[in-house]
C-alpha positions in Angstrom: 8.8 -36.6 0.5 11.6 -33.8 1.0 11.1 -30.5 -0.1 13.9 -28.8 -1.1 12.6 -24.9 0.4 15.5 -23.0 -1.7 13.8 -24.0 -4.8 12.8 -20.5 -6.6 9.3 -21.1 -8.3 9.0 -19.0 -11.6 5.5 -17.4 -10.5 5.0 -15.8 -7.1 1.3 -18.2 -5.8 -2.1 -17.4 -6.0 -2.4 -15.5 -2.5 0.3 -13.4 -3.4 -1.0 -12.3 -6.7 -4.1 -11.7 -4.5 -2.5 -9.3 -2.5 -0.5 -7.5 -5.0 -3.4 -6.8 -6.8 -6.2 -6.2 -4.4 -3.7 -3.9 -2.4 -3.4 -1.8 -6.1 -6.8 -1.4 -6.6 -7.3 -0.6 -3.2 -4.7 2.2 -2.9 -5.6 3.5 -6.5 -9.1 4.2 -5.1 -7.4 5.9 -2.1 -5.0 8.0 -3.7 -7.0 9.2 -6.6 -10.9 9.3 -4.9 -9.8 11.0 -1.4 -10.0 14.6 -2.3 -12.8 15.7 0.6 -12.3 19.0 0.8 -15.1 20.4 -1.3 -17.7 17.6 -0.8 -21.0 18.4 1.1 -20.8 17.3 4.7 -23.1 14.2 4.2 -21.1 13.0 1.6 -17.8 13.7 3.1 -18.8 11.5 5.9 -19.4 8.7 4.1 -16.2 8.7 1.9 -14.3 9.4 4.8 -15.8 6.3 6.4 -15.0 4.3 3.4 -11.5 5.7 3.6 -10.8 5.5 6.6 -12.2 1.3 6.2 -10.1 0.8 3.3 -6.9 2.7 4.9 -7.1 -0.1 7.6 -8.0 -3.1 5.1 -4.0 -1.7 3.6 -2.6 -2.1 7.3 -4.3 -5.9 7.3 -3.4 -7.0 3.5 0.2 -5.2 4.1 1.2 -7.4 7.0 -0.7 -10.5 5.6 1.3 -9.5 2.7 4.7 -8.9 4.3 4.3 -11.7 6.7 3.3 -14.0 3.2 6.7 -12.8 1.3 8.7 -13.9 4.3 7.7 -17.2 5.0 7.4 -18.3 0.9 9.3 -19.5 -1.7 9.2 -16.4 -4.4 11.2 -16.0 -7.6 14.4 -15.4 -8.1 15.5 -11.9 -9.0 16.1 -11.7 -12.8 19.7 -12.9 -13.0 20.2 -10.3 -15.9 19.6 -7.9 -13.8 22.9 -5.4 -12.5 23.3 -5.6 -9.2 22.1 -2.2 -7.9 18.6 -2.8 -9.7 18.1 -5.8 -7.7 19.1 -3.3 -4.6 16.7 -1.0 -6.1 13.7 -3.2 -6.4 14.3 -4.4 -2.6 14.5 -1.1 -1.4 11.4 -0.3 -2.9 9.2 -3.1 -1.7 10.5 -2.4 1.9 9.3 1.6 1.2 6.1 0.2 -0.1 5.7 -2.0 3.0 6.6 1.0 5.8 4.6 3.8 3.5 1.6 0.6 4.1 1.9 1.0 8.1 3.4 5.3 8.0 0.0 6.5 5.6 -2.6 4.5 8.0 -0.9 5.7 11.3 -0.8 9.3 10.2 -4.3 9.0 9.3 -5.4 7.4 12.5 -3.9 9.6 14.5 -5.0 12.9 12.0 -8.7 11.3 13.1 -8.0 11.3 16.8 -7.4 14.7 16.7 -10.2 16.0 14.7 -13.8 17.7 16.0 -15.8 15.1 13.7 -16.7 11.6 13.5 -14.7 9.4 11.9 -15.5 5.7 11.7 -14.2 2.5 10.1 -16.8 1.6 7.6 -19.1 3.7 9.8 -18.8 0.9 12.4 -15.8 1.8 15.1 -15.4 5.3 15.7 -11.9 6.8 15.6 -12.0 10.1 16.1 -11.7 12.3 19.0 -9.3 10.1 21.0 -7.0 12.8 21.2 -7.7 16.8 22.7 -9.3 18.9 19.6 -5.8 20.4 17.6 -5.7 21.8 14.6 -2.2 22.6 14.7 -1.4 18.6 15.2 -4.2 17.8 12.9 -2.3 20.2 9.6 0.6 18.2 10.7 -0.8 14.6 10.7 -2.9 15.3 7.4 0.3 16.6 5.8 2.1 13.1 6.9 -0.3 11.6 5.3 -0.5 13.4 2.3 2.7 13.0 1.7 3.1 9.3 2.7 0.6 9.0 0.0 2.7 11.0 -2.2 5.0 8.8 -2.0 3.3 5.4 -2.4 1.8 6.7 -5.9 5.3 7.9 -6.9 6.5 4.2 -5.9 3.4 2.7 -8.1 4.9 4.9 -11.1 8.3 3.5 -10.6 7.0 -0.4 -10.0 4.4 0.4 -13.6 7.6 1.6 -15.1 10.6 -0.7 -14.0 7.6 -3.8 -15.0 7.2 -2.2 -18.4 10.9 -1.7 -18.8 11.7 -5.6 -18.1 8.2 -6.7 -20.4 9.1 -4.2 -23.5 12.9 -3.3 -23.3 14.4 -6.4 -21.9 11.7 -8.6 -23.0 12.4 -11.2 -20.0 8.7 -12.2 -19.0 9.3 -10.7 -15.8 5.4 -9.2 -15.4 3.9 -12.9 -16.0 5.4 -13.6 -12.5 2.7 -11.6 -10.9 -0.4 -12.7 -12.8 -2.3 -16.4 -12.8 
C-alpha cells in the first residue's frame, strides 16, 4: 500500500500532543516556581536541582519535539488565514524552539560559573566547571532571565492567537492539539 506523505491530517498525533503539552506544564512550573532568591539554603538547593533537571528534560523534549515536527505529517495551516499570520505563527514556533536550547545553555553555563553545587535532579553535578565569576555569572543569569522572558511572552501570544481562532474565527483550530 502507497502512502501518499503530502496528505495533511486534521490533528497533529498523539506524541506530538504529548510534547506540546508536557513541554507547557513543564516550562509553566519553571517560569512561575524559579524565584530562589529569598529561599533558605536547603531549600534553594533542592529547587535549584529540580530546576536545573527539568531545564534539561526542555533541551530533550524540545529536540525530540523539533526533530518529531520535521519528519511528520502535521496540519495544514488554516487556509483562512492572511498570509503574514501563517509567517507569524512559523516564526514563533522557531523562537520557541531556539528560546528551548538559548534558556538551558545560559543556565548551564550560569551553573559552571557559580561557587555552589548545582546538580541535575541532584544526580550529575554541573556547577563549577568554569573559574568562580560573578561578573560572568550576572551576565549568564540575566540571559537566562530574559530568555525566559521571552518564552512566557511567546506562551501569551500562542494562549492568545489559539483563543482568537477558537472564539473570534471560530475555525476549530485548538482541537488540532488535543486527543
Amino acid at each position: 500500500m502507497i502512502m501518499n506523505v503530502n496528505i495533511s491530517p486534521k490533528k497533529y498525533d498523539l506524541v506530538a500532543q504529548f510534547l506540546h503539552w508536557s513541554m507547557t506544564l513543564i516550562l509553566l512550573y519553571l517560569i512561575f516556581f524559579s524565584h530562589f532568591e529569598e529561599l533558605p539554603d536547603a531549600v534553594m538547593e533542592s529547587e535549584i536541582e529540580l530546576h536545573s533537571g527539568l531545564g534539561l528534560l526542555i533541551v530533550v523534549l524540545g529536540l525530540v519535539r523539533w526533530y518529531w515536527r520535521k519528519t511528520r505529517p502535521r496540519p495544514a495551516p488554516v487556509e483562512t488565514d492572511p498570509p503574514w499570520q501563517t509567517r507569524a505563527a512559523e516564526i514563533t514556533h522557531q523562537a520557541f524552539y531556539a528560546l528551548f536550547l538559548l534558556a538551558p545553555a545560559a543556565g548551564i553555563v550560569l551553573a559552571g560559573l557559580v561557587a555552589y553545587p548545582v546538580r541535575i535532579f541532584g544526580l550529575i553535578e554541573i556547577s563549577g566547571w568554569l573559574a568562580d565569576n560573578e561578573g560572568a555569572a550576572e551576565l549568564m543569569n540575566s540571559v537566562h532571565g530574559f530568555a525566559a522572558d521571552l518564552i512566557l511572552y511567546l506562551l501569551i501570544v500562542h494562549v492568545a492567537a489559539a483563543l482568537y481562532h477558537q472564539f473570534v474565527k471560530r475555525d476549530g483550530l485548538i482541537w488540532r492539539m488535543t486527543p
